[in-house]
N, CA, C and O atoms as a GROMACS GRO file, in nm:
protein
  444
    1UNK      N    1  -3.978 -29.298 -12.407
    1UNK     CA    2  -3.928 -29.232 -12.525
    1UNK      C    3  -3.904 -29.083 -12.497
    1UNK      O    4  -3.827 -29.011 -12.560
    2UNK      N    5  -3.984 -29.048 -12.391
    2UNK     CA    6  -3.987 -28.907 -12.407
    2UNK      C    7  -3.858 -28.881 -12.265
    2UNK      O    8  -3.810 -28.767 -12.260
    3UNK      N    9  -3.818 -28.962 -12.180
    3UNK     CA   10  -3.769 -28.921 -12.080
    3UNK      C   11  -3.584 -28.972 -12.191
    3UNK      O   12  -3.477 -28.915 -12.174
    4UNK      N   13  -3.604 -29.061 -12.270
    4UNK     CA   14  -3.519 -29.101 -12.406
    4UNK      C   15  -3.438 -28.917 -12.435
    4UNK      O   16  -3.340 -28.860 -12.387
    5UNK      N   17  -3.538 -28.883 -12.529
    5UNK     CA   18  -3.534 -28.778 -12.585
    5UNK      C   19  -3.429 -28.646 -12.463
    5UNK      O   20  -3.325 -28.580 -12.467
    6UNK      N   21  -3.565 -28.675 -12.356
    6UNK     CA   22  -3.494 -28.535 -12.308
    6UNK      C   23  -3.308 -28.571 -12.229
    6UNK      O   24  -3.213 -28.494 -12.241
    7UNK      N   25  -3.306 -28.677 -12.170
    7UNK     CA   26  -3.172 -28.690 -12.186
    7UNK      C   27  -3.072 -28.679 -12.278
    7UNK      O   28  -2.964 -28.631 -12.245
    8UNK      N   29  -3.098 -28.724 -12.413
    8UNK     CA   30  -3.047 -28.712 -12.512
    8UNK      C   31  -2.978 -28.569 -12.544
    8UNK      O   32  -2.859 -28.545 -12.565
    9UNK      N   33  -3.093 -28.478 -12.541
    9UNK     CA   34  -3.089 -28.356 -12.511
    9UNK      C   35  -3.028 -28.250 -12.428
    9UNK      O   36  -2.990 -28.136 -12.454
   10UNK      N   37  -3.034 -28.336 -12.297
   10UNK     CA   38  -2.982 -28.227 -12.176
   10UNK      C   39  -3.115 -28.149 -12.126
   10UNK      O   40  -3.107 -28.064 -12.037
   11UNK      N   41  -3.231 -28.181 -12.184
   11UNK     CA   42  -3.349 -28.143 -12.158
   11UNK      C   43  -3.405 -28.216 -11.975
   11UNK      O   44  -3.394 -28.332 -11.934
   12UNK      N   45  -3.466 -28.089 -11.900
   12UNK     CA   46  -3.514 -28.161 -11.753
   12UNK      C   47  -3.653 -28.148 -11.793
   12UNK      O   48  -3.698 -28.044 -11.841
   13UNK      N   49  -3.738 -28.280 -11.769
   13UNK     CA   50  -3.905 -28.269 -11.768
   13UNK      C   51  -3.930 -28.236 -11.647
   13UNK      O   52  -3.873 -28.297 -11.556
   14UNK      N   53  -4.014 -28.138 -11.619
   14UNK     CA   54  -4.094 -28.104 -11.529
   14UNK      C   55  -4.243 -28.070 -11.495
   14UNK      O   56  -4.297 -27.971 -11.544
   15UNK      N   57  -4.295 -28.138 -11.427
   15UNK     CA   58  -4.477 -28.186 -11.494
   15UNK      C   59  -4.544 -28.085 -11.360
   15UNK      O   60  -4.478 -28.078 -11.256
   16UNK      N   61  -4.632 -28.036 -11.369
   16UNK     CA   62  -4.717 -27.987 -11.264
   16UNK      C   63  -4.775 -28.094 -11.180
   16UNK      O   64  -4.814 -28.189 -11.248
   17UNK      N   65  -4.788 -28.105 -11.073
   17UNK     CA   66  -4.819 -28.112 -10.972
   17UNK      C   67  -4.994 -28.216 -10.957
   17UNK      O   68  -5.103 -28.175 -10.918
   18UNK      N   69  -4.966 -28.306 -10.988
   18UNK     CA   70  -5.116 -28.347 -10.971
   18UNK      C   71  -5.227 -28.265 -10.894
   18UNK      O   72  -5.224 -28.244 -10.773
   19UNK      N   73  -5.296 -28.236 -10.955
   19UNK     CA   74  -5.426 -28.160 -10.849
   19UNK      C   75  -5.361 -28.025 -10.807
   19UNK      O   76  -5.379 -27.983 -10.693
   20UNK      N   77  -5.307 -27.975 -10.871
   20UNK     CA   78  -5.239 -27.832 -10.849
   20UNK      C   79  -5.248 -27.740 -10.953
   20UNK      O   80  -5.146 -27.687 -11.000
   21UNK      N   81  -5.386 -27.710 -11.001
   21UNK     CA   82  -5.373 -27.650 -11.113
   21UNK      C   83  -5.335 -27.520 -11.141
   21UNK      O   84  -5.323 -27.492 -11.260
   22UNK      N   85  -5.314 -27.430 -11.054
   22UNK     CA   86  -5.250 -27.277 -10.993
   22UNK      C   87  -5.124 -27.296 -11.039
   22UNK      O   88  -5.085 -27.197 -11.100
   23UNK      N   89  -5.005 -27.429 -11.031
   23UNK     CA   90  -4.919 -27.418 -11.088
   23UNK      C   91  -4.911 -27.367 -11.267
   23UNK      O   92  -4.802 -27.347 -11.321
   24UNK      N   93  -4.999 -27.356 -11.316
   24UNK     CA   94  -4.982 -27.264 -11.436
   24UNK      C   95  -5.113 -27.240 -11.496
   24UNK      O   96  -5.148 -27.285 -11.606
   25UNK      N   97  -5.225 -27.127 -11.375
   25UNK     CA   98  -5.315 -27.082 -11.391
   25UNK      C   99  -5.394 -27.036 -11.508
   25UNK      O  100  -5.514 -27.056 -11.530
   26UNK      N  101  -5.262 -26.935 -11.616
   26UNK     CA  102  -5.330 -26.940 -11.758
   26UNK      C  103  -5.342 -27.002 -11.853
   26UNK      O  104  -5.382 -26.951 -11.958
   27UNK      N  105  -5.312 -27.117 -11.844
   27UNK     CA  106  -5.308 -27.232 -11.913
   27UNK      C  107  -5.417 -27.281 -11.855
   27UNK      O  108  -5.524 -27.269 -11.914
   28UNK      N  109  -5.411 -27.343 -11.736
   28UNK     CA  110  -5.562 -27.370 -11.631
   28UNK      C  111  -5.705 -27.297 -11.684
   28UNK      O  112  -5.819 -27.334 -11.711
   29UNK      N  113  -5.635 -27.183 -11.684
   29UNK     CA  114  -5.807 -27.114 -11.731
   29UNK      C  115  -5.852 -27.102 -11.834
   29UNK      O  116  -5.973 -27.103 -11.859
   30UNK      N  117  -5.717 -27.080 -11.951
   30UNK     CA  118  -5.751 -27.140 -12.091
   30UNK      C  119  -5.844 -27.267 -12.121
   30UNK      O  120  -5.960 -27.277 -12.161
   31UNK      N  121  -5.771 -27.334 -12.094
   31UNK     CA  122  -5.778 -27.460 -12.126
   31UNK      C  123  -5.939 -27.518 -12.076
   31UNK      O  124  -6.026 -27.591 -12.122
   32UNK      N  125  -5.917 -27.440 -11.958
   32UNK     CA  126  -6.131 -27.472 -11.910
   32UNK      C  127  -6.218 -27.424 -11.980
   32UNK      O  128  -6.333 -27.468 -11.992
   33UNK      N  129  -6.149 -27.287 -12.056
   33UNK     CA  130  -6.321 -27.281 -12.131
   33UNK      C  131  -6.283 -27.326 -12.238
   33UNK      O  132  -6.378 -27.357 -12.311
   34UNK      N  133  -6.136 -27.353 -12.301
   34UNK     CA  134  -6.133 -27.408 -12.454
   34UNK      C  135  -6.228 -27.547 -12.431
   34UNK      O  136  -6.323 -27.572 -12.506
   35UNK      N  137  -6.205 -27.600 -12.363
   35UNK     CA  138  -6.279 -27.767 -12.393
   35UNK      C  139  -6.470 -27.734 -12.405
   35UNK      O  140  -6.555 -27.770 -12.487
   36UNK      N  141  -6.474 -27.654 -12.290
   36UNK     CA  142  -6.643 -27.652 -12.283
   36UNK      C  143  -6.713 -27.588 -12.419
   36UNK      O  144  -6.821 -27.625 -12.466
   37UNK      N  145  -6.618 -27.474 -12.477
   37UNK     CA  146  -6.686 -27.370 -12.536
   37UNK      C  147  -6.576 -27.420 -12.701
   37UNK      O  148  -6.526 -27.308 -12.704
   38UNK      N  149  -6.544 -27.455 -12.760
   38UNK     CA  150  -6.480 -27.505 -12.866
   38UNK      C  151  -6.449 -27.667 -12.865
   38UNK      O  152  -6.506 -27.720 -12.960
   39UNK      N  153  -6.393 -27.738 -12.804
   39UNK     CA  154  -6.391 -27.843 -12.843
   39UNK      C  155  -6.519 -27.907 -12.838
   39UNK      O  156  -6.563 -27.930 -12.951
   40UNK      N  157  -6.603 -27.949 -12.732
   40UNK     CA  158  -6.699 -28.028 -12.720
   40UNK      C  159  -6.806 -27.968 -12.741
   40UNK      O  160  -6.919 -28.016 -12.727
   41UNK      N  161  -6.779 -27.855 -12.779
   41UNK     CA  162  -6.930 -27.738 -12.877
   41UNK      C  163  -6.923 -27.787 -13.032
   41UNK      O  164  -7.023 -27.781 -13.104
   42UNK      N  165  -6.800 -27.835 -13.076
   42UNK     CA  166  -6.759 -27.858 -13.241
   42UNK      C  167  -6.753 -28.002 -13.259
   42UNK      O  168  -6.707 -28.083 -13.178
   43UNK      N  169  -6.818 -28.033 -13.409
   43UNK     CA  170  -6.763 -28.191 -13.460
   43UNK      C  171  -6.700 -28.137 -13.589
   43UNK      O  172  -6.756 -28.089 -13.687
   44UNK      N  173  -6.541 -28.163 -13.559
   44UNK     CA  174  -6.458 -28.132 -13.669
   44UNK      C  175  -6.473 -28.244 -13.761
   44UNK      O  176  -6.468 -28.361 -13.722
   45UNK      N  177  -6.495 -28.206 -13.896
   45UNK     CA  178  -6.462 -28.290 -13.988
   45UNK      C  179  -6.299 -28.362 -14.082
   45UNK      O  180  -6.275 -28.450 -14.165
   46UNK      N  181  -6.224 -28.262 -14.005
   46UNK     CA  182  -6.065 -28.309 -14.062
   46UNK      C  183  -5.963 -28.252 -13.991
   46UNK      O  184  -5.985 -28.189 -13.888
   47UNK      N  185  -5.850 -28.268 -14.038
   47UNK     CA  186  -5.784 -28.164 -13.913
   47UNK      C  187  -5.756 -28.078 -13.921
   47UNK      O  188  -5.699 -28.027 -13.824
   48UNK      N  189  -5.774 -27.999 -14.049
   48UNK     CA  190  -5.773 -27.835 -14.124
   48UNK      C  191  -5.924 -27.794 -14.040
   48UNK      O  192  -5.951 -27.691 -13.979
   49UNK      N  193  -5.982 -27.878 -14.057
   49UNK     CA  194  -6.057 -27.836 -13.970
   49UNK      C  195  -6.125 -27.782 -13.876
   49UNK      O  196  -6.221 -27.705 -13.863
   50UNK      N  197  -6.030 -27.860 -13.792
   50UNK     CA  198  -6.005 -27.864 -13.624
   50UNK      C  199  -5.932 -27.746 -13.593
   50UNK      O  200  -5.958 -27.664 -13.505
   51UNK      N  201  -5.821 -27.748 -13.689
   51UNK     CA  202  -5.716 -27.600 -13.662
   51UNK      C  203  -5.795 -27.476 -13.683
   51UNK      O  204  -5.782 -27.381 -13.606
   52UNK      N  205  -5.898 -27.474 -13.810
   52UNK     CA  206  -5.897 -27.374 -13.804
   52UNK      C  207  -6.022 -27.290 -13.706
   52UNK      O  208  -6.046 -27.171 -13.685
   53UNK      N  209  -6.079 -27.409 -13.662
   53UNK     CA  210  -6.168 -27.369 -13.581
   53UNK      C  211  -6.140 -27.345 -13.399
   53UNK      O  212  -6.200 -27.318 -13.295
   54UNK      N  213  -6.018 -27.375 -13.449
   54UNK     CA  214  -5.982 -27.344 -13.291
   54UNK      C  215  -5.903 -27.240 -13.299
   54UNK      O  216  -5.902 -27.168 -13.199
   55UNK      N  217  -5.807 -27.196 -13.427
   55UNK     CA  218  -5.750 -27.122 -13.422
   55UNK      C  219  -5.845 -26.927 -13.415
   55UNK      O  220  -5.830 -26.814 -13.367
   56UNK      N  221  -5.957 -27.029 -13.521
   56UNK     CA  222  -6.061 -26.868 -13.458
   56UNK      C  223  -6.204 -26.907 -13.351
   56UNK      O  224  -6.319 -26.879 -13.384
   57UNK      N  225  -6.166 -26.976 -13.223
   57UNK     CA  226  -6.202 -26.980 -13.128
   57UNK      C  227  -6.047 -26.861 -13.028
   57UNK      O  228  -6.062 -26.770 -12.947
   58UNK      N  229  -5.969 -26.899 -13.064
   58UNK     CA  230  -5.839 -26.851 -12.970
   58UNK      C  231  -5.849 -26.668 -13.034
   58UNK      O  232  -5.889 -26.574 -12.966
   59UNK      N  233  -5.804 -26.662 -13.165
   59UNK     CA  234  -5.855 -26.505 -13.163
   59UNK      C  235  -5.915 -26.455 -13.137
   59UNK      O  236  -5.879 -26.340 -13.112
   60UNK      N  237  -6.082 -26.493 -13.113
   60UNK     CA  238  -6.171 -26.440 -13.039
   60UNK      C  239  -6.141 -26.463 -12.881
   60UNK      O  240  -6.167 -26.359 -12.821
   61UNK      N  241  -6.097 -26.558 -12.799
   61UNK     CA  242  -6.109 -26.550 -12.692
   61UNK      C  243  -5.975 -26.461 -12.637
   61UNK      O  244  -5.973 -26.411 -12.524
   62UNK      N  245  -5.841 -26.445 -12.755
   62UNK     CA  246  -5.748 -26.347 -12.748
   62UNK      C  247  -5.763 -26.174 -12.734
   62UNK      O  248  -5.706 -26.087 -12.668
   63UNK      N  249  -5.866 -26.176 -12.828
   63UNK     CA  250  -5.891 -26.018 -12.895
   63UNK      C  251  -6.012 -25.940 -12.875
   63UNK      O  252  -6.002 -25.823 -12.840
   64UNK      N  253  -6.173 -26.014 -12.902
   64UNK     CA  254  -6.294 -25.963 -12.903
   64UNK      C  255  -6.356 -26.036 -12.790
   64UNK      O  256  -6.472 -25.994 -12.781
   65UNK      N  257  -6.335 -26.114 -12.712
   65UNK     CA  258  -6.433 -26.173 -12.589
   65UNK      C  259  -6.368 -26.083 -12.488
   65UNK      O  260  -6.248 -26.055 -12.490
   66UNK      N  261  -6.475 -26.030 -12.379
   66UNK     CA  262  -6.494 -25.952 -12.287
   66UNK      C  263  -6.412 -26.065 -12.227
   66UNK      O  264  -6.409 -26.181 -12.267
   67UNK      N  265  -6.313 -25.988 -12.076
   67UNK     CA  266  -6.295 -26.074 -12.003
   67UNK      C  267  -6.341 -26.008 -11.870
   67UNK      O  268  -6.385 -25.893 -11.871
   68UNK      N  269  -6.329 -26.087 -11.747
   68UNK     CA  270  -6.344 -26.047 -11.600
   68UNK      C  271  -6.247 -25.968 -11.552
   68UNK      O  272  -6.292 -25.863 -11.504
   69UNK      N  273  -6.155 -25.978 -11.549
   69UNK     CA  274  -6.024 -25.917 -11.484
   69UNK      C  275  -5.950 -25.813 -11.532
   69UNK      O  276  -5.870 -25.772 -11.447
   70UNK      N  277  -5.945 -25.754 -11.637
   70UNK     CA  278  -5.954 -25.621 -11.702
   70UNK      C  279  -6.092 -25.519 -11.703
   70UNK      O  280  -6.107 -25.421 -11.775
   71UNK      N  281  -6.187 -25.574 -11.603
   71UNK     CA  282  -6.297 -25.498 -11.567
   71UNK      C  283  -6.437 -25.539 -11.726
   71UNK      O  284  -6.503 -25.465 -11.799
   72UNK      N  285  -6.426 -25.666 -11.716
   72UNK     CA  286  -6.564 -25.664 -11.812
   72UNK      C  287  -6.494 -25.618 -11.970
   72UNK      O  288  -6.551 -25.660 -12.071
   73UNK      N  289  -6.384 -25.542 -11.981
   73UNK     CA  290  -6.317 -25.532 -12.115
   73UNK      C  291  -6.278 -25.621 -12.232
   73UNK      O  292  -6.238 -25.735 -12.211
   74UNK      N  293  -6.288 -25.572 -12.360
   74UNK     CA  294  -6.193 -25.671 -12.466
   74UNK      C  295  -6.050 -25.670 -12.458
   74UNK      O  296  -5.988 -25.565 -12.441
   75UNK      N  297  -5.988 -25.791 -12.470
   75UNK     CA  298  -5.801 -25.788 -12.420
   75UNK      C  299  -5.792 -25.597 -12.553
   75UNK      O  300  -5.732 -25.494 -12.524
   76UNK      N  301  -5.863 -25.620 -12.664
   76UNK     CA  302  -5.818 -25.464 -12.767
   76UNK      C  303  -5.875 -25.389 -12.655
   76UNK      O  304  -5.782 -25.382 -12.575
   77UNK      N  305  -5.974 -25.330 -12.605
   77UNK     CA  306  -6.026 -25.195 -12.536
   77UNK      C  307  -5.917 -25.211 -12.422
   77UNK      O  308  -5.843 -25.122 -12.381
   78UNK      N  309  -5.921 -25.343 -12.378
   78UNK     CA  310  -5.821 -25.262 -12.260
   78UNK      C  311  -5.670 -25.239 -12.316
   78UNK      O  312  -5.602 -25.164 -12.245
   79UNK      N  313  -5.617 -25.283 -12.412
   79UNK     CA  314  -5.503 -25.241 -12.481
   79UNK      C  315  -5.536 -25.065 -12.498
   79UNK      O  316  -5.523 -24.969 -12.422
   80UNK      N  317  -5.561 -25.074 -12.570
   80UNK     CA  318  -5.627 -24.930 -12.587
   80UNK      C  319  -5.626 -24.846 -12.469
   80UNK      O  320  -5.554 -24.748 -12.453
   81UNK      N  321  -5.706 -24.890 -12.392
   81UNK     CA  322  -5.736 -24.794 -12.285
   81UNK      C  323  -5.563 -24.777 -12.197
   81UNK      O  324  -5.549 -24.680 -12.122
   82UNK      N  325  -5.483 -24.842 -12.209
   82UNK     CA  326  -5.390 -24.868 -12.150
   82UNK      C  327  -5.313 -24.776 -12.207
   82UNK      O  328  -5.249 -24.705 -12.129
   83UNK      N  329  -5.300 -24.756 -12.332
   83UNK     CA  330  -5.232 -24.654 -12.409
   83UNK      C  331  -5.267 -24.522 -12.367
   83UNK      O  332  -5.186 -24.442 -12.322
   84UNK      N  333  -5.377 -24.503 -12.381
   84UNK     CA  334  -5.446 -24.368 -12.369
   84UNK      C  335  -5.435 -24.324 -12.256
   84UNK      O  336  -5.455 -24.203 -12.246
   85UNK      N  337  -5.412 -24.375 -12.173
   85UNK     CA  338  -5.407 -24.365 -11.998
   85UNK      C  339  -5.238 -24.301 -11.982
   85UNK      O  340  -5.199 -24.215 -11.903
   86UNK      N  341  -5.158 -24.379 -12.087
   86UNK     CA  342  -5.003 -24.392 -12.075
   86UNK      C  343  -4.993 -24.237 -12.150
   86UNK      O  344  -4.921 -24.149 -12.103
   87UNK      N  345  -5.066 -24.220 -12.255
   87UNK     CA  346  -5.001 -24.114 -12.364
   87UNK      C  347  -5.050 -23.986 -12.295
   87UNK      O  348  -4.985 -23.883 -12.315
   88UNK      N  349  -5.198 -23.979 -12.186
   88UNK     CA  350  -5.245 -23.857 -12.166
   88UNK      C  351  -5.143 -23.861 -12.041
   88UNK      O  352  -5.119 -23.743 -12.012
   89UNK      N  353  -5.079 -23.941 -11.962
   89UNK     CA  354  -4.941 -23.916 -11.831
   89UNK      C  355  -4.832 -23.860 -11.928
   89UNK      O  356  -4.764 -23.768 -11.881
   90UNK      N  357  -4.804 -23.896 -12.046
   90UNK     CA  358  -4.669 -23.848 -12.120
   90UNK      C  359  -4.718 -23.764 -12.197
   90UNK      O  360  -4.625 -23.687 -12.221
   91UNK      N  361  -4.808 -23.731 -12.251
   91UNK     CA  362  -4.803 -23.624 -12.332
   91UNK      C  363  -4.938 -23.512 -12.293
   91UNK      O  364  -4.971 -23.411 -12.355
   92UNK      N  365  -4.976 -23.549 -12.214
   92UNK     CA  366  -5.072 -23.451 -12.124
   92UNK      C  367  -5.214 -23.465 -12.202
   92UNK      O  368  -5.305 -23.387 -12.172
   93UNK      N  369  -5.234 -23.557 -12.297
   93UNK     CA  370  -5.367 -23.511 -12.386
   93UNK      C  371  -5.375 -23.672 -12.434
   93UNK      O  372  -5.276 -23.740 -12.408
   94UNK      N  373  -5.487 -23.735 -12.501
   94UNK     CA  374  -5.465 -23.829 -12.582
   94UNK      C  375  -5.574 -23.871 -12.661
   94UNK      O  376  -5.610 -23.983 -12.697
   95UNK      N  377  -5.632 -23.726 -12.686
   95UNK     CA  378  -5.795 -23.767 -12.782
   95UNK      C  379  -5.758 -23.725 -12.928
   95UNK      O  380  -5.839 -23.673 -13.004
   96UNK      N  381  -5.616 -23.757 -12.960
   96UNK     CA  382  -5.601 -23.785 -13.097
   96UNK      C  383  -5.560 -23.876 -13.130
   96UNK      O  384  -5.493 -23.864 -13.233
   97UNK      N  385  -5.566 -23.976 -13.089
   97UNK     CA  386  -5.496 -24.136 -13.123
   97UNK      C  387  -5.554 -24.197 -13.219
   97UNK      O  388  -5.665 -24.245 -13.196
   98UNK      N  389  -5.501 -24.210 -13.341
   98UNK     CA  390  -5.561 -24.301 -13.432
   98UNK      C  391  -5.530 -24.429 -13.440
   98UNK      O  392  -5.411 -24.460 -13.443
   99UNK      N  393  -5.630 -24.527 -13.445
   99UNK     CA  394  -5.604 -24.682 -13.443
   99UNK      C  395  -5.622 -24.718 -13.541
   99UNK      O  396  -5.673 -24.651 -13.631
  100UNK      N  397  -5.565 -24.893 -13.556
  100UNK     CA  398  -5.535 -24.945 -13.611
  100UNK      C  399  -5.701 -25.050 -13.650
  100UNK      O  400  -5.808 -25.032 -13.593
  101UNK      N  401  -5.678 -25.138 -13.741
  101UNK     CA  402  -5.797 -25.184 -13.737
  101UNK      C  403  -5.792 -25.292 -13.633
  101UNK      O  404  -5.902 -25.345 -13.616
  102UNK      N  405  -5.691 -25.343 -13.556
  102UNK     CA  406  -5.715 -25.425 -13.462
  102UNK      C  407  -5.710 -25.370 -13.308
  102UNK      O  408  -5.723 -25.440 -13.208
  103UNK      N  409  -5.690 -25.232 -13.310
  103UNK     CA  410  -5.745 -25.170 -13.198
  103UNK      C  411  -5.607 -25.099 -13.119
  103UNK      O  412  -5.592 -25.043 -13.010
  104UNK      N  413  -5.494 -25.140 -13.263
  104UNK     CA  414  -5.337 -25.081 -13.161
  104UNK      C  415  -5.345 -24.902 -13.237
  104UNK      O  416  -5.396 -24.868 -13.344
  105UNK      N  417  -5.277 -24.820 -13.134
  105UNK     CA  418  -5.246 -24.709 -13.182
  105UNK      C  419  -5.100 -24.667 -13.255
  105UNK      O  420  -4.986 -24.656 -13.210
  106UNK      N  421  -5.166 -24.649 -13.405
  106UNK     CA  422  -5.058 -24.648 -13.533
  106UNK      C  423  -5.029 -24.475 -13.530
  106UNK      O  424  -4.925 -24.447 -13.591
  107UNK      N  425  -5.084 -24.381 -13.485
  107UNK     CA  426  -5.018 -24.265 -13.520
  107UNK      C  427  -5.081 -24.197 -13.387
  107UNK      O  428  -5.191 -24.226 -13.340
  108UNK      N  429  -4.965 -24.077 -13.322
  108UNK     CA  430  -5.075 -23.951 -13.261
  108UNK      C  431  -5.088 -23.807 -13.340
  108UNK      O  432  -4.996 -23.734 -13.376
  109UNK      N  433  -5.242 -23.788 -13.360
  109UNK     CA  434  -5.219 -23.642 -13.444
  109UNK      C  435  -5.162 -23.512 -13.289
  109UNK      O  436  -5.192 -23.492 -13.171
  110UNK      N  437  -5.064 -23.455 -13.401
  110UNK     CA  438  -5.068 -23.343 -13.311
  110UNK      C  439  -5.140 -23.246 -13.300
  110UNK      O  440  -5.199 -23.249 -13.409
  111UNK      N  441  -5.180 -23.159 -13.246
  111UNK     CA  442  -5.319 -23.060 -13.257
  111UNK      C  443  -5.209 -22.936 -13.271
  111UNK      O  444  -5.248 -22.820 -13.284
   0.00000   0.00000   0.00000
């Protein structure tokens, strides 16, 4: 049905690689801690449920969980820090940045 569809379409399926999971690593690494740490941590009772508990499993693992590879940072601090790094190269200063409540910078005061 589905190989149906994508002809129909003009659509090409293309599947990763058995045992090749590097072919699409952030998905790979997603997907390893979604199962350990949200799915098989939760017994959903419906499927409003399910959504919404995964949907705030994913904002947290999007926004407020520390990761490894931005140095131990939150994806916001290192947003942040990324700015501040950018605005004190362009504008020579950047300890007036006011944020946002999710951690983006909405205004610079000028001094």
């Amino acid at each position: 049905m589905l190989d149906q569809w994508a002809y129909l379409n003009g659509a090409e399926i293309d599947f990763s690689r058995p045992g090749e999971p590097t072919d699409n690593a952030y998905i790979e690494s997603s997907n390893g801690r979604l199962r350990p740490e949200c799915l098989n941590a939760s017994w959903f009772l419906s499927l409003a449920d399910a959504r919404k508990r995964i949907e705030d499993w994913r904002c947290h693992y999007n926004e407020d969980r520390p990761h490894t590879a931005p140095g131990g940072l939150t994806p916001r601090a290192f947003a942040k820090q990324a700015v501040t790094v950018t605005l004190t190269r362009v504008i020579g200063h950047a300890e007036h940045l006011v944020c946002g409540p999710a951690g983006d910078v909405v205004a610079v005061k000028q001094s």
